[in-house]
C-alpha positions as a printed Julia matrix, in Angstrom:
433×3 Matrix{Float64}:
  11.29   35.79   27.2
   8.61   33.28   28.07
   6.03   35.74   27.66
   7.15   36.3    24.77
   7.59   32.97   23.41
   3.43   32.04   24.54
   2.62   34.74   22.46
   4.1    33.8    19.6
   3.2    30.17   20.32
  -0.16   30.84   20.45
  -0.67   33.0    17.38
   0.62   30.26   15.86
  -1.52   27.71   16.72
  -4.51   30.22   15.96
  -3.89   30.66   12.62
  -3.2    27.56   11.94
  -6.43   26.02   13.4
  -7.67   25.61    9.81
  -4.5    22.91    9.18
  -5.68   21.07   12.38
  -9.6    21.07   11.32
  -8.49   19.61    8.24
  -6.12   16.59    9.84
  -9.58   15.74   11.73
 -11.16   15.52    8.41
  -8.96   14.44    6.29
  -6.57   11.02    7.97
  -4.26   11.22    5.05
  -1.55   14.09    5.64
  -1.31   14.2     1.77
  -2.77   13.18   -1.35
  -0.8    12.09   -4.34
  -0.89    8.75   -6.25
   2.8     9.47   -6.8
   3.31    7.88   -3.01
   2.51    4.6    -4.15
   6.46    4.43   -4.48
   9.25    4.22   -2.36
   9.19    6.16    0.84
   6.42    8.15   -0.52
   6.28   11.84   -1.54
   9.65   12.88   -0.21
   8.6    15.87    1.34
  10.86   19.18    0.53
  13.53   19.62    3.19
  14.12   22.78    5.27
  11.96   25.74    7.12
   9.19   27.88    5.41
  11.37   30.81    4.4
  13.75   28.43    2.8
  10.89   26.91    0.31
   9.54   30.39   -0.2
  12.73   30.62   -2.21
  12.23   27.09   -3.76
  14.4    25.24   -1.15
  17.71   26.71   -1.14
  19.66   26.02    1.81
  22.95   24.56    1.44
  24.79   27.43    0.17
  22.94   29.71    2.67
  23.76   31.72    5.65
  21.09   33.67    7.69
  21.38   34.87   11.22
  17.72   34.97   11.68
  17.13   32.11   10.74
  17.38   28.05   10.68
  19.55   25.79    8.18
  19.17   21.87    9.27
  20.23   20.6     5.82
  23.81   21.79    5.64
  25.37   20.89    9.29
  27.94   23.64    8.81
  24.86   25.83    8.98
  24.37   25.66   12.78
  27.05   28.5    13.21
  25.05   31.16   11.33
  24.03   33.43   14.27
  25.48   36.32   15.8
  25.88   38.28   19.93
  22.22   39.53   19.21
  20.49   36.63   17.68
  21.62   33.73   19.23
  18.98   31.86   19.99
  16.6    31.14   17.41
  13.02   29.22   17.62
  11.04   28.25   14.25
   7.52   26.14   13.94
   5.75   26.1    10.63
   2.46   24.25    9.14
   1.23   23.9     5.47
  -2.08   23.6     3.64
  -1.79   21.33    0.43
  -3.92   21.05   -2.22
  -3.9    18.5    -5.31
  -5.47   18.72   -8.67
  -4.88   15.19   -9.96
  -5.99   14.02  -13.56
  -5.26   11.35  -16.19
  -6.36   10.36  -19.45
  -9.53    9.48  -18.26
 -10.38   10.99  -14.51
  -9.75   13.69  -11.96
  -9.72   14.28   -8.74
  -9.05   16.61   -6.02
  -8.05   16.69   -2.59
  -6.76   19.04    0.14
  -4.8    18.33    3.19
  -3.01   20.35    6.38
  -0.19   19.04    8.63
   2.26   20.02   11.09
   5.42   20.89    9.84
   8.34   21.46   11.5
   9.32   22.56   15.32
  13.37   23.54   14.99
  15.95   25.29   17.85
  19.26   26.88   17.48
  21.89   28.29   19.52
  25.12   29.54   19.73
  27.75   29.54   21.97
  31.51   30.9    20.94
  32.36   29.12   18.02
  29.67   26.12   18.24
  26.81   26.56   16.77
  23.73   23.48   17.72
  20.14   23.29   16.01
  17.67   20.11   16.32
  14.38   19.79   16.01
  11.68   17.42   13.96
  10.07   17.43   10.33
   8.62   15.36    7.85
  10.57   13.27    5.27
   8.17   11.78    3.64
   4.62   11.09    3.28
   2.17    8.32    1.91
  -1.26    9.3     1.43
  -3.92    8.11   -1.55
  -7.08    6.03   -2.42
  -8.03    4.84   -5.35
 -10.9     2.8    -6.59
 -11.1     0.79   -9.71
 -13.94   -1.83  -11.2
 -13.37   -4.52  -13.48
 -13.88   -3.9   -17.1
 -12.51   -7.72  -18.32
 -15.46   -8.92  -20.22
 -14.64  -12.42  -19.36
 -14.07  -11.47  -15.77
 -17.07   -9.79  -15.38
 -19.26  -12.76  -17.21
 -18.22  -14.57  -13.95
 -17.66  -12.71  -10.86
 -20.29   -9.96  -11.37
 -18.96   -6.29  -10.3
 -15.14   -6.33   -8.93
 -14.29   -3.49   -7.46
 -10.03   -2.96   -6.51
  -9.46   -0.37   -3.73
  -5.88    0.69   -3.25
  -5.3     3.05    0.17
  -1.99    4.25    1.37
  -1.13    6.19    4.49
   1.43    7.09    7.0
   4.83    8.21    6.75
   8.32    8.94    7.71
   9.66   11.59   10.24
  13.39   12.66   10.7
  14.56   14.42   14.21
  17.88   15.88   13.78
  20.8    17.4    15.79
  23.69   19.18   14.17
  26.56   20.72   15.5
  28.35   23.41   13.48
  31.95   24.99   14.59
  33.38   28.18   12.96
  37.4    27.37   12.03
  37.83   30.49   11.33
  35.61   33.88   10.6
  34.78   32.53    6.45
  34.8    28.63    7.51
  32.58   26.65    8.9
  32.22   22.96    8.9
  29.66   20.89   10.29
  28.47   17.16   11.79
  24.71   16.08   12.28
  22.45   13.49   12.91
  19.18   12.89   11.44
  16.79    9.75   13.28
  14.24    8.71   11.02
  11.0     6.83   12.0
   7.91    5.8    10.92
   6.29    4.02    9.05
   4.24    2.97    5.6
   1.08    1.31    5.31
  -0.46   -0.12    1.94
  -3.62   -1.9     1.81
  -4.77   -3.65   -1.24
  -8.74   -5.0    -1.04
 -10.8    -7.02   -3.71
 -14.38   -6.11   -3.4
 -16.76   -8.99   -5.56
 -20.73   -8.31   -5.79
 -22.84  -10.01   -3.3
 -24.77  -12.24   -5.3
 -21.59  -14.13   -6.23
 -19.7   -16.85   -4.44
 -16.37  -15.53   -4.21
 -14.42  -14.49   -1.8
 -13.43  -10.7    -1.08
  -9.88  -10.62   -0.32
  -8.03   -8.01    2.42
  -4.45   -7.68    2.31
  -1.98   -4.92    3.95
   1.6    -4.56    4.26
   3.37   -2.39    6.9
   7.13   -1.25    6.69
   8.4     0.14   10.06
  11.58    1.6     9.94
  14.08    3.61   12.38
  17.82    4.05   12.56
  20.15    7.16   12.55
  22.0     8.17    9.57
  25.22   10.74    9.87
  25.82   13.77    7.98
  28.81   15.48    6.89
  28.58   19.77    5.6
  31.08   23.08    5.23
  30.4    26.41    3.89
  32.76   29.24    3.04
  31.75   32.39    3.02
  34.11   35.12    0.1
  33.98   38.83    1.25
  33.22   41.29   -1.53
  33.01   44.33   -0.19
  32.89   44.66    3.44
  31.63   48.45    3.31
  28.4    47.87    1.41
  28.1    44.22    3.22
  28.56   41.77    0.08
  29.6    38.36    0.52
  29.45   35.35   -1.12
  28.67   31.73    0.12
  29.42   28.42   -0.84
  28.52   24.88    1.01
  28.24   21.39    0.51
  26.86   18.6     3.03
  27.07   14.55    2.51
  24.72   12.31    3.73
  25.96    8.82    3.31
  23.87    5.82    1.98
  23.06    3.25    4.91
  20.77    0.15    5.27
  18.24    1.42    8.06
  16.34   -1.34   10.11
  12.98   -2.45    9.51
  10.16   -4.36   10.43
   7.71   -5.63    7.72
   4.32   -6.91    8.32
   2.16   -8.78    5.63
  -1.38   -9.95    6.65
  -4.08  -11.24    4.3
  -7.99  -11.78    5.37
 -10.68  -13.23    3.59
 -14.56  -12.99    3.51
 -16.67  -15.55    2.17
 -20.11  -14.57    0.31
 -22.99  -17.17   -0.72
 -25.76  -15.52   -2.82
 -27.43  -12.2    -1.42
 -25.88  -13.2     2.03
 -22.84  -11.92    3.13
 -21.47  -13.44    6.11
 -17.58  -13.97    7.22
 -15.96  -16.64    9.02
 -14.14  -14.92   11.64
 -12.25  -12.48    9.34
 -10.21  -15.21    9.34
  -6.2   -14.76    8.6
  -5.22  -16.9     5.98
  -1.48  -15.6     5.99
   0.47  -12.93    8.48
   4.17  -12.83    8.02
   6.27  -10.64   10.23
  10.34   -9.93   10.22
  13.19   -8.01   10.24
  14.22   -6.47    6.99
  16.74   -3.53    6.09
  16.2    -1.02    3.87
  18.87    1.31    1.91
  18.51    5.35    2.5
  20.77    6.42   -0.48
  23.55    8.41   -0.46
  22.77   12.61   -0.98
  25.32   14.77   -1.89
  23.94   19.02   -2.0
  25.84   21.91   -3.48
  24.88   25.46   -3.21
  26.12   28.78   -3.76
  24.71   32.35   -2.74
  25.55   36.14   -3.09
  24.47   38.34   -0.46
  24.31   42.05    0.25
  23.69   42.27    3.79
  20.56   43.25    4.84
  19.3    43.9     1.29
  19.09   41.27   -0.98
  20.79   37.36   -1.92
  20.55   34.87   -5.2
  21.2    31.77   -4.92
  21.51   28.34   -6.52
  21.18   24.84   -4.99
  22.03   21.13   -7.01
  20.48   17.78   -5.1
  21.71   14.17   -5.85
  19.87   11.13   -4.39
  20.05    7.57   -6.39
  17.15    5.17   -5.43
  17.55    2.6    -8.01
  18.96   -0.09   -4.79
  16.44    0.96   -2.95
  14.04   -1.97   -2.42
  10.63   -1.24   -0.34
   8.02   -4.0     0.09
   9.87   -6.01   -2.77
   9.37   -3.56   -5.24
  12.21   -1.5    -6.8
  10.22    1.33   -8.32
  12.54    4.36   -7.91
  15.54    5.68   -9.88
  17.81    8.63   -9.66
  16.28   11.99   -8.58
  18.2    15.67   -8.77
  16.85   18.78   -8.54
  18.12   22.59   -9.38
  16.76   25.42   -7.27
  17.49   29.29   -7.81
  15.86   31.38   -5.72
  16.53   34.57   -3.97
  15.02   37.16   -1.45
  14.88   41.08   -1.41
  14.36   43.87    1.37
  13.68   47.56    0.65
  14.5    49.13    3.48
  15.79   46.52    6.59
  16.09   49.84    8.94
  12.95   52.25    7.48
  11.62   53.42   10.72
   8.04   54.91    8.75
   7.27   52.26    6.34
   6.36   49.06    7.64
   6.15   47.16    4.18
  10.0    48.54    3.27
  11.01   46.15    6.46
   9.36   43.22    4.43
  11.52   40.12    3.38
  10.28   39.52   -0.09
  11.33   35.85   -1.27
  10.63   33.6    -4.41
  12.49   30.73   -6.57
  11.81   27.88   -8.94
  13.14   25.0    -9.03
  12.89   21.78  -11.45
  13.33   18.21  -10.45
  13.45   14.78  -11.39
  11.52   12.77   -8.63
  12.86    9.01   -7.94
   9.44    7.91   -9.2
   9.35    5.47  -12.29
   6.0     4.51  -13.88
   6.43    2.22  -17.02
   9.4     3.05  -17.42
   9.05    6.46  -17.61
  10.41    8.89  -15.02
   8.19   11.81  -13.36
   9.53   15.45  -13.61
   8.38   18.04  -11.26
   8.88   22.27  -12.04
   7.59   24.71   -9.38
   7.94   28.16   -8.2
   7.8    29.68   -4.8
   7.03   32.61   -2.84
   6.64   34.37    0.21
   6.97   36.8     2.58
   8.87   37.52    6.02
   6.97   40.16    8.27
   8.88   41.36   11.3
   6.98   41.24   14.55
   7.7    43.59   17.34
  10.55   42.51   19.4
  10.12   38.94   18.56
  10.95   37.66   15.24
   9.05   37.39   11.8
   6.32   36.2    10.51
   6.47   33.95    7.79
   3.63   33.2     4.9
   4.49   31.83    1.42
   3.02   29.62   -1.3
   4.64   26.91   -4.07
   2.43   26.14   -7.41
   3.95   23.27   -9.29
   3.2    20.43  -11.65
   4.37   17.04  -11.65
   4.16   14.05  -14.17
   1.65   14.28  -17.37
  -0.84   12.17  -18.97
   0.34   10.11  -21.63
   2.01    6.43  -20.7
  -1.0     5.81  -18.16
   0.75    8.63  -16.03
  -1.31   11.16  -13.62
  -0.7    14.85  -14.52
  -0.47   16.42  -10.77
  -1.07   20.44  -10.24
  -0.63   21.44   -6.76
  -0.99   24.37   -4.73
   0.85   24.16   -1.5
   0.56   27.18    1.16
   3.13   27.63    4.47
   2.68   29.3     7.6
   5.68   29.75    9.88
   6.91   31.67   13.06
  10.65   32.68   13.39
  11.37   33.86   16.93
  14.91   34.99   18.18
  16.83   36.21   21.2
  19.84   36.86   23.0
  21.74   33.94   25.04
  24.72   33.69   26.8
  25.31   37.52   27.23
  27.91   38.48   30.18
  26.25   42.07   31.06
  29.13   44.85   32.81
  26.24   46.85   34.27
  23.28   45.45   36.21
């Protein structure tokens, strides 16, 4: 088993040494002016296979593999894959324009590290993941003719960065064979950094102005899931599924930080007095994590092929970050599916395959002029099986958010995963040594 489990470990980490070249390049973990909001670009929840098929999850049971969304979930293994280890990356790249400019930008990050297990009718996965990220730059000069008469060149510079991680525990128990309900946990920490700098020319006499603001948060927030699954036809394997999972709205804790610096310049000279701080404010603050409600549904032939459907709910419009209120409601529909040719073809190694895809369509809590910011995508991917160990999983997600009328920024991204499934047997009582 630990043989086994360095192997995998580090054919991971090889191939995804271009995602960790990148991070050294690259400090912002993503790139989208969209995370000017809120938390930030709210980062899709659940493992690579699960976004190869645009995100389903709630509705979804699969021994070999990892649901953290829907608690309930945690009881999906069986005697011979109990144990279940799953670590994933991603490569993102942005093709941002407007009515004016463009702009590109590519990123890599760490995705996910998640464990499950089983034990009689308990069922326990944790691990870590992203929930959101805040990553952009922008630059903009002056064009106020009066403005300009006086002050020379202005130039605005707008950076964001940082983020928001979630660790999570969930513990799933089976009621009976077709129902399974579910309790969980999810941490979240982190935190999201804005800076906001004035920039004057150097043969004027004003002063350049540096400001930031830093929201730290951290608190635990519960959440509540089921699923049942409906038998079909238990010859050929066909099932249906159907879940739900809660996650009630609470105020999290927070620290926010303001600090403001100036720097003083007298003709061609530049010089500063100390980077002196004219204003730092520091205090406790709380900050609402809405209420999300998930639905999902799934058919299933064992072994061959499942469709499903997903619905999200999440209302940001109490949400207050920084003093801004800049988010609304946000929902999102998902259908997405998988197919194998032949799970037990002993000749044709492509036949074993898991072949996955979905699309999905969403409307994102972000509000710019009043206008709100749709999102459509589509997904997929593939599952390879590796000898003995688990699978192999590679997928992509094209999509488009937002367009380019209203002053809006028409987003095109290209977003490709990389992820390692890896399962064995626990808790076996042998009779023969």
């Amino acid at each position: 088993m630990q043989r086994r489990i360095k192997s995998v470990i580090f054919l991971w980490v090889f191939l995804t040494g271009g995602i960790a070249f990148a991070q050294e390049n690259n400090s912002l973990n993503t790139y989208t002016p969209y995370s000017l909001y809120g938390f930030g670009d709210i980062v899709q929840q659940g493992l690579t296979y699960t976004g190869n098929m645009a995100g389903i999850t709630t509705g979804v049971r699969d021994v070999r593999q990892i649901d953290y969304v829907n608690p309930a979930g945690a009881t999906a293994r069986d005697s011979v894959m109990n144990f279940v280890l799953d670590l994933g990356g991603e490569l993102k790249n942005f093709y941002s324009k407007s009515a004016t400019t463009s702009t590109s930008y590519n990123t890599g990050n760490f995705h996910h590290l998640a464990v499950a297990f089983k034990m009689g009718r308990f069922g326990v996965n944790f691990g870590i993941t992203p929930y959101s990220e805040v990553g952009y730059e922008i630059e903009k000069r002056e064009t106020d003719s009066t403005i300009v008469a006086t002050a020379n060149d202005v130039r605005y510079k707008y950076r964001g960065e940082d983020g928001i991680n979630q660790i999570f525990l969930n513990l799933g128990f089976d009621i009976t064979r077709n129902f399974a309900v579910g309790v969980g946990a999810k941490y979240y920490f982190g935190s999201l950094s804005r800076y906001y700098n004035t920039i004057y020319a150097a043969s004027t006499t004003f002063c350049n102005t540096y400001s930031s603001e830093i929201l730290e948060v951290s608190s635990v927030v519960p959440v509540f899931g089921a699923q049942y699954t409906l038998n079909l036809d238990k010859a050929k394997g066909r099932h249906m599924v159907f879940g739900a999972s809660f996650q009630p709205g609470i105020n999290m804790s927070g620290k926010e930080t303001l600090l403001s610096k100036v720097s003083i310049l007298e003709s061609s000279t530049a010089y500063s007095i100390d980077d002196t701080v004219k204003y730092q404010y520091a205090g406790n603050t709380k900050v609402l994590m809405p209420m999300q409600f998930n639905v999902g549904a799934s058919i299933v032939s064992t072994d061959r092929w499942m469709l499903g459907a997903e619905f999200n709910y999440q209302d940001y419009s109490k949400t207050e970050i920084m003093g801004s209120h800049d988010m609304g409601a946000s929902y999102s529909v998902r259908l997405g599916g998988y197919y194998i040719p032949n799970f037990y073809d002993v000749r044709y190694f492509l036949k074993r395959w898991t072949y996955r895809g979905g699309i999905r369509y969403s409307q994102t809590p972000f509000i710019h002029n009043g206008n709100t910011v749709n999102d459509l995508a589509i997904s997929a991917g593939i599952s390879m099986p590796m000898r003995g160990a688990g699978y192999l999983n590679l997928g992509a997600e094209v999509g488009r958010r937002g367009n380019t009328s209203n002053g809006m920024v028409q987003e095109t991204y290209v977003n490709f995963t990389l992820g390692i499934t890896l399962f064995e047997s626990w808790f076996r009582k042998y009779q023969y040594e």
